[in-house]
N, CA, C and O atoms as CSV, one atom per row, in Angstrom:
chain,resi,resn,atom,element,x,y,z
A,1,UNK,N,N,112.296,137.818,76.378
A,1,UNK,CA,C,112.567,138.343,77.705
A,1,UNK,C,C,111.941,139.734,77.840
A,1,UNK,O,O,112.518,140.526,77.095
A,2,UNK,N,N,110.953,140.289,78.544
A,2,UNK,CA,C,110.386,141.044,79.124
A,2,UNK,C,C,111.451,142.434,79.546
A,2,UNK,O,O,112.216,142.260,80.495
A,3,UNK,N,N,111.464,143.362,79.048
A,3,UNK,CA,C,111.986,144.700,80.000
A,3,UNK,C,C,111.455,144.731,81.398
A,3,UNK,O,O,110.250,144.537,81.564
A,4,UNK,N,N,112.086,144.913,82.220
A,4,UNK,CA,C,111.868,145.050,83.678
A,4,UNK,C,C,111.540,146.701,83.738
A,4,UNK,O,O,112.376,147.494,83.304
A,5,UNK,N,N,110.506,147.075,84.199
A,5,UNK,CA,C,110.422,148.001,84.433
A,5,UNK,C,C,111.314,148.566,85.771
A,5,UNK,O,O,111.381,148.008,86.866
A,6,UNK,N,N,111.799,149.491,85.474
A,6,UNK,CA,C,113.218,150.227,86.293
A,6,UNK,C,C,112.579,151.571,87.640
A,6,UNK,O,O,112.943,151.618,88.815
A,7,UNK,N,N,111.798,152.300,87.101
A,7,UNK,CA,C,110.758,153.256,88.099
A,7,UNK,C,C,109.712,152.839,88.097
A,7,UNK,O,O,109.330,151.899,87.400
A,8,UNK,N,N,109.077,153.445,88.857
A,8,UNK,CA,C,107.734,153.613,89.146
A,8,UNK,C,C,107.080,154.712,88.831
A,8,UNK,O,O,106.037,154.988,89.425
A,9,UNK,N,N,107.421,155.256,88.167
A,9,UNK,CA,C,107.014,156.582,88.002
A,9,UNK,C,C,105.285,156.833,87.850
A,9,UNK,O,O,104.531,157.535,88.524
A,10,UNK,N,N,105.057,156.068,86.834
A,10,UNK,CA,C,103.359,155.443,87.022
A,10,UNK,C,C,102.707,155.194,87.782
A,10,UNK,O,O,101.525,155.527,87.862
A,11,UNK,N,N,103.279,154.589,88.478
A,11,UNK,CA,C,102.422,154.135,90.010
A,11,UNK,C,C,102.059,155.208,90.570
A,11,UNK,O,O,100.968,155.766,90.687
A,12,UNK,N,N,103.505,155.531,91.041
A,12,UNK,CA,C,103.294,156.604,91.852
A,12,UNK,C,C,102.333,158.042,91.608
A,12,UNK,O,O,101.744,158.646,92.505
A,13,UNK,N,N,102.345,158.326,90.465
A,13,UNK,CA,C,101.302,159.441,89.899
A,13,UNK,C,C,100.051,158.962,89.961
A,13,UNK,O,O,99.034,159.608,90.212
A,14,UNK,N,N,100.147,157.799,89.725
A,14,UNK,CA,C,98.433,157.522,90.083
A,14,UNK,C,C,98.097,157.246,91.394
A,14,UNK,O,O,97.101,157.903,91.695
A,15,UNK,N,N,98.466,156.609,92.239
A,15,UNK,CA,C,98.745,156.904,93.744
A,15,UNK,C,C,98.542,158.515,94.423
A,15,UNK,O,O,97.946,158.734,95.477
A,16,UNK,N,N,99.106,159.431,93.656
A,16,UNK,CA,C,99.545,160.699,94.292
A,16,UNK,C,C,98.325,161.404,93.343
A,16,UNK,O,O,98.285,162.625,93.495
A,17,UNK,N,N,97.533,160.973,92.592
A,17,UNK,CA,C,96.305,161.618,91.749
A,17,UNK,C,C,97.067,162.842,91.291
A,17,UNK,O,O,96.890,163.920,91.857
A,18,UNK,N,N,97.826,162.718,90.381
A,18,UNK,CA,C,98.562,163.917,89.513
A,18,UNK,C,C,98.703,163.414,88.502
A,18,UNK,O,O,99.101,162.252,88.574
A,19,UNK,N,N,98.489,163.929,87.227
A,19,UNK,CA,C,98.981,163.517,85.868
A,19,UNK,C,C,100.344,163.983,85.260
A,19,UNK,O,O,100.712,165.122,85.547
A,20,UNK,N,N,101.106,163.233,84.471
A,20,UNK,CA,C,102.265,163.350,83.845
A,20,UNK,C,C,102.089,165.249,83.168
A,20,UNK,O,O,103.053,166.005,83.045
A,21,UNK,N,N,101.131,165.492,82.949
A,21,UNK,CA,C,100.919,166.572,82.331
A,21,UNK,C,C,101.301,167.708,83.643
A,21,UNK,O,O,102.001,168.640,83.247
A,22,UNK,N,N,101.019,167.747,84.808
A,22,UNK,CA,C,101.416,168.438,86.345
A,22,UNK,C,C,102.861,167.974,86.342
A,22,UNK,O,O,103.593,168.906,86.676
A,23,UNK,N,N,103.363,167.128,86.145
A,23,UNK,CA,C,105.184,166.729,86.556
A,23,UNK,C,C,105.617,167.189,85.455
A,23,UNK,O,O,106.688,167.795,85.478
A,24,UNK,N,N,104.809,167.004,84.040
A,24,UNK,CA,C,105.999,167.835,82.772
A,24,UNK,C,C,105.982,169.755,82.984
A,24,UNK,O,O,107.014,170.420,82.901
A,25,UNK,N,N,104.813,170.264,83.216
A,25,UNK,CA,C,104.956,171.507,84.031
A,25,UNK,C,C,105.680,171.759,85.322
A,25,UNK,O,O,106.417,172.738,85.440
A,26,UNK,N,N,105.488,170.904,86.284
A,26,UNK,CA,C,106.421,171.076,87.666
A,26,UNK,C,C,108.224,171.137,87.218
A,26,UNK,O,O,109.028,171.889,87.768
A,27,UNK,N,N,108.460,170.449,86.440
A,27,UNK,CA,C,110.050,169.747,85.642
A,27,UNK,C,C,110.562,170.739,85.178
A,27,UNK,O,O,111.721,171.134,85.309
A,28,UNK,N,N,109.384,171.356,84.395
A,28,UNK,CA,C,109.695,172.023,83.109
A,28,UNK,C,C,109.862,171.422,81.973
A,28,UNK,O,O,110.266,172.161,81.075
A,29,UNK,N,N,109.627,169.928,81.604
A,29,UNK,CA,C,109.630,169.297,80.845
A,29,UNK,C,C,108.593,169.101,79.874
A,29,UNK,O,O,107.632,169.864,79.968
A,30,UNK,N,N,108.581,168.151,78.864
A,30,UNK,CA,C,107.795,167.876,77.903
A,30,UNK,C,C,106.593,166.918,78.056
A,30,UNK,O,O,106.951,165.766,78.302
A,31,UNK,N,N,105.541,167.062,77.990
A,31,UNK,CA,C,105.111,166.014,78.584
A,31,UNK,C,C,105.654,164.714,77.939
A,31,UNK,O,O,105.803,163.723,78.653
A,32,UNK,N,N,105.976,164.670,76.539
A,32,UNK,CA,C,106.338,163.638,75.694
A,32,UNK,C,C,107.643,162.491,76.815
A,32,UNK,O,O,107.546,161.294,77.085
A,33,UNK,N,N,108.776,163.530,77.229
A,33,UNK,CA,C,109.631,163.280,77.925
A,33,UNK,C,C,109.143,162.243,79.216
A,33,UNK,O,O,109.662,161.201,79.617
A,34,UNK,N,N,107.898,162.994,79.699
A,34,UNK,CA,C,107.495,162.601,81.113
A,34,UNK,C,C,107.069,160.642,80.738
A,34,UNK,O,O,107.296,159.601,81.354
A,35,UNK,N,N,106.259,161.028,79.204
A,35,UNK,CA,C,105.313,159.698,79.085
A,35,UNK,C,C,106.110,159.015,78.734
A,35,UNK,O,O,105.487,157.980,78.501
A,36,UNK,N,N,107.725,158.731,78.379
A,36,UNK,CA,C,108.895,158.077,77.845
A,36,UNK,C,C,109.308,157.444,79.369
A,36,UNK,O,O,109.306,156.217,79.464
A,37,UNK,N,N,109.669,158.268,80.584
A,37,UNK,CA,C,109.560,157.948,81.325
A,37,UNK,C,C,108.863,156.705,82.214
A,37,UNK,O,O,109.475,155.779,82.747
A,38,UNK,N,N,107.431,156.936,82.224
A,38,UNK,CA,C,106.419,156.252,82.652
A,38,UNK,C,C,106.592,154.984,82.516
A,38,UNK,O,O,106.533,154.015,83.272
A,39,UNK,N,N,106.921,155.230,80.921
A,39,UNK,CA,C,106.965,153.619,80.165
A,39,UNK,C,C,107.760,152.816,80.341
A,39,UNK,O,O,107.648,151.673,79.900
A,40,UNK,N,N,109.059,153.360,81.244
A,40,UNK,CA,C,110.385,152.770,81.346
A,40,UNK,C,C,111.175,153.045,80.185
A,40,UNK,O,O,112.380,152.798,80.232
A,41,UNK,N,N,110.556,153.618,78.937
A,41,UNK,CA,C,111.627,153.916,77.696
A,41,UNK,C,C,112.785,154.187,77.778
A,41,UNK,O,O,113.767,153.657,77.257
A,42,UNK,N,N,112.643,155.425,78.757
A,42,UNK,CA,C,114.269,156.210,79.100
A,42,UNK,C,C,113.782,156.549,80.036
A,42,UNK,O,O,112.599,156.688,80.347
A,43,UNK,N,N,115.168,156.782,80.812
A,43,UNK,CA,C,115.108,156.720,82.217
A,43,UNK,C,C,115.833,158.290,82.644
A,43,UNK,O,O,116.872,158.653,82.094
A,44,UNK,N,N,115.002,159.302,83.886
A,44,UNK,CA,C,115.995,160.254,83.679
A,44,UNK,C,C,116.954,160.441,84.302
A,44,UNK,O,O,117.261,159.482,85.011
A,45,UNK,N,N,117.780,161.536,84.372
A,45,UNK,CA,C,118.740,161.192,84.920
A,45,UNK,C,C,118.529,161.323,86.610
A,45,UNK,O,O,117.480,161.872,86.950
A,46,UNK,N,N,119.568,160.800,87.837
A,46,UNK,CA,C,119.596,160.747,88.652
A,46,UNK,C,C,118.661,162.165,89.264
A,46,UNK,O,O,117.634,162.089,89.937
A,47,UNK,N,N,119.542,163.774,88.685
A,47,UNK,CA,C,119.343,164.723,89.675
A,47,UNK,C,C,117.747,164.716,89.433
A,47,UNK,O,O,117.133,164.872,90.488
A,48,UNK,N,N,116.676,164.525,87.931
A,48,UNK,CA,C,115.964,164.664,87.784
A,48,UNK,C,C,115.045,163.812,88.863
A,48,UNK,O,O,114.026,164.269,89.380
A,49,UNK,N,N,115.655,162.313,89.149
A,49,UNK,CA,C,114.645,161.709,89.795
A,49,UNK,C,C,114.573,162.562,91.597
A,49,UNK,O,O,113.605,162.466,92.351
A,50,UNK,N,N,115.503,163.119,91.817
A,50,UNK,CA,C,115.382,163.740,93.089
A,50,UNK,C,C,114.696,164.727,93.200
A,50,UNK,O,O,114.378,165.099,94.330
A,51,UNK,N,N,114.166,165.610,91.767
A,51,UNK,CA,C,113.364,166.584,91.887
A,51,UNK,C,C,112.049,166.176,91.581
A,51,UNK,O,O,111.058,166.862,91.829
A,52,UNK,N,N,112.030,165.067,91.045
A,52,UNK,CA,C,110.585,164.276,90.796
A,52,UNK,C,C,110.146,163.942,92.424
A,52,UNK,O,O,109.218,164.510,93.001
A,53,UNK,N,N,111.008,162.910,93.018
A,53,UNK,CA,C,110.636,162.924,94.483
A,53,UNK,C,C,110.498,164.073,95.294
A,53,UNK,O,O,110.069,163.733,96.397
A,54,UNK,N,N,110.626,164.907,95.235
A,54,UNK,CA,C,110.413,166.173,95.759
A,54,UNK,C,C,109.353,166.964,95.457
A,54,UNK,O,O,108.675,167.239,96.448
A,55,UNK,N,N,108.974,167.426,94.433
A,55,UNK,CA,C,107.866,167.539,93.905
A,55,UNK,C,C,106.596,166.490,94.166
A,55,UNK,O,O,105.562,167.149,94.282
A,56,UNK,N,N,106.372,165.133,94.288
A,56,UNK,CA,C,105.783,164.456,94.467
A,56,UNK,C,C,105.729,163.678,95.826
A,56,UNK,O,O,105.181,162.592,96.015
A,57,UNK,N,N,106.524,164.584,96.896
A,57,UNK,CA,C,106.675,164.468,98.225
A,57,UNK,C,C,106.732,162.628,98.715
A,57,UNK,O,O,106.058,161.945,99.486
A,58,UNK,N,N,107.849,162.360,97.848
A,58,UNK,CA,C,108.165,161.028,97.964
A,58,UNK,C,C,109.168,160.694,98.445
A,58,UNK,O,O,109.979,161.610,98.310
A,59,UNK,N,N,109.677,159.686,99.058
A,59,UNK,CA,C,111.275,159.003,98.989
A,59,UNK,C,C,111.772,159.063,97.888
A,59,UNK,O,O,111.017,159.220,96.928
A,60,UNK,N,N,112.752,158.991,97.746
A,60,UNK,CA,C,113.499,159.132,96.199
A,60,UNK,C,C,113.566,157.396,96.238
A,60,UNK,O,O,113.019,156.936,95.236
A,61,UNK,N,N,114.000,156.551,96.977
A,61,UNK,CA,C,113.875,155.134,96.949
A,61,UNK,C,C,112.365,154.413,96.155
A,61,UNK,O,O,112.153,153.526,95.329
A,62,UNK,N,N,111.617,155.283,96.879
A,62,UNK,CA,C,109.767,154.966,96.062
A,62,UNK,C,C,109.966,154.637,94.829
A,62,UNK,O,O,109.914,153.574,94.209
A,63,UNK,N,N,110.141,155.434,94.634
A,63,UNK,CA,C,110.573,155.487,92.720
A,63,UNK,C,C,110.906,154.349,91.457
A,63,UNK,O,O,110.664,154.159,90.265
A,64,UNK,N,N,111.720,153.674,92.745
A,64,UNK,CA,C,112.314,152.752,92.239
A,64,UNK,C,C,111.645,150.988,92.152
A,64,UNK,O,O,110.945,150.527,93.054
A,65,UNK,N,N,111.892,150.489,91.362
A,65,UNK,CA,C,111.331,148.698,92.040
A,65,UNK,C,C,112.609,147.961,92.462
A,65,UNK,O,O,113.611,147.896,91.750
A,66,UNK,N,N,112.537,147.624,93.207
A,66,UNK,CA,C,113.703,146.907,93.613
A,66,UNK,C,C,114.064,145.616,92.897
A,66,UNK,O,O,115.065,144.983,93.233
């Protein structure tokens, strides 16, 4: 059985032509953190995804796959 990927976080950066390396500086984060993310590894927490959408002038819904 396949992991479902949970964000989009990938997409959307490539969509928005920014690299994980610009959101682990925007965050203040690691980039390591950011690319854990991407992958669906770990997921962050809620307030983080609202400052990700914000920063990346998104819906906070975007983010997500339904």
């Amino acid at each position: 059985m396949s992991k479902k990927a949970i964000n989009r976080l990938k997409v959307i950066l490539a969509e928005k032509n920014v690299s994980s390396k610009w959101l682990a500086e925007q965050l203040g984060k690691n980039e390591a953190t950011i690319s854990r993310w991407c992958t669906n590894e770990v997921q962050p927490p809620l307030k983080t995804f609202v400052q990700i959408a914000e920063k990346l002038d998104v819906k906070l819904t975007s983010l997500f796959n339904d």
